[in-house]
C-alpha positions as CSV (number, residue, x, y, z in Angstrom):
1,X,0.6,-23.5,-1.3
2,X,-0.2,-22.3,2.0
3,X,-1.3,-18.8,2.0
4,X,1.1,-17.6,5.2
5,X,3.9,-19.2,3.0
6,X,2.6,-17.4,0.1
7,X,2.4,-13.9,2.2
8,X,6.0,-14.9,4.1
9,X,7.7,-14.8,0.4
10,X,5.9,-11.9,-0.8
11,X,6.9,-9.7,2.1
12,X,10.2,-11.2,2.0
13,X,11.0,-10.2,-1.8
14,X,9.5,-6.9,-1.6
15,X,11.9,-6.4,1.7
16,X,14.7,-7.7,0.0
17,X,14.4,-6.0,-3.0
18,X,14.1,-2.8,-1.1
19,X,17.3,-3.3,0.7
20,X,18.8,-4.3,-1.7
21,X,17.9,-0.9,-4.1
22,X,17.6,-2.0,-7.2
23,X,16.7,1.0,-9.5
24,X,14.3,2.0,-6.5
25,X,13.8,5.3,-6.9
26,X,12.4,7.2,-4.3
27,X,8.9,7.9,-6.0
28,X,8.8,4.3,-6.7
29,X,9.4,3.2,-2.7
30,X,6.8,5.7,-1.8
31,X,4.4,4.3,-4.3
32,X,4.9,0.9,-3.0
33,X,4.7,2.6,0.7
34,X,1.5,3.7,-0.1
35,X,0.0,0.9,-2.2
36,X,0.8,-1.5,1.2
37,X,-1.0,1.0,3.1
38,X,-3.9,0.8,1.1
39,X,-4.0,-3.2,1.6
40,X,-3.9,-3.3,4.9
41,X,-6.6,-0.5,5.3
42,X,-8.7,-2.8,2.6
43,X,-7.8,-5.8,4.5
44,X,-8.8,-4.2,8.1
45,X,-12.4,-3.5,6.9
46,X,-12.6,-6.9,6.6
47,X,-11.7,-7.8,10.1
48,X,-13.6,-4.6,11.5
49,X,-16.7,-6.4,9.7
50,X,-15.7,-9.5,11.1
51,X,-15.3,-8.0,14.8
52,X,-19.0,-6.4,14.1
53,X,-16.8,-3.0,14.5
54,X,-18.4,-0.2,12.6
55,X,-15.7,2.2,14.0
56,X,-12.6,0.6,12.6
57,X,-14.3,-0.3,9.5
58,X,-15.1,3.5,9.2
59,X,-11.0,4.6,9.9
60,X,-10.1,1.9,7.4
61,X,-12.3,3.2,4.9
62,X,-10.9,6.7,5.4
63,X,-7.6,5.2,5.5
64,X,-7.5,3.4,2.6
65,X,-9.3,6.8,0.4
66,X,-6.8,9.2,2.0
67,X,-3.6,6.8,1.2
68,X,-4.9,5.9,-2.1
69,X,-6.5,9.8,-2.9
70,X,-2.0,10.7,-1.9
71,X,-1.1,8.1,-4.1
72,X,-3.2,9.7,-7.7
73,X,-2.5,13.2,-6.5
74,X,1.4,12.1,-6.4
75,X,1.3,10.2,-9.9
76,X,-0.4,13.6,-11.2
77,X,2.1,15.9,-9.8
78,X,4.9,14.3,-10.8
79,X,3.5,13.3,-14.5
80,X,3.1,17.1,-14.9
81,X,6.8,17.7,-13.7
82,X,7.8,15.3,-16.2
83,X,9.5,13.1,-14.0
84,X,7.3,10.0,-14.2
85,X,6.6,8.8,-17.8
């Protein structure tokens, strides 16, 4: 399999299954807001080390600790709140 296909259909059911809400709650979509985020910072320090860029591999380093430093802090606070088991 091609990997663009493979990326096309992954986008698309992630998309689709956010439209279409299925027991999506709204931490959940945030999680997965954040987790995407995350990628694509991960994913840009590999083109900033490909484009010899020091400065975008630095903001997607920050990036990708800020998004995924939100995302524990989240999961923390709302495990102590007892609304995420």
């Amino acid at each position: 399999m091609d990997p663009i296909d493979f990326i096309k259909g992954a986008v698309h059911l992630i998309v689709s299954f956010i439209l279409r809400g299925e027991n999506m709650k709204k931490e959940n979509v945030l999680f997965l807001l954040l987790a995407i985020i995350t990628v694509l910072c991960i994913m840009s320090i590999g083109v900033a080390i490909a484009e010899r860029s020091p400065l975008i591999a630095v903001f997607a380093i920050i990036g990708a600790f800020i998004a995924t430093g939100i995302g524990f802090s989240l999961r923390k606070k709302l495990r102590e709140s007892g609304e995420l088991q």
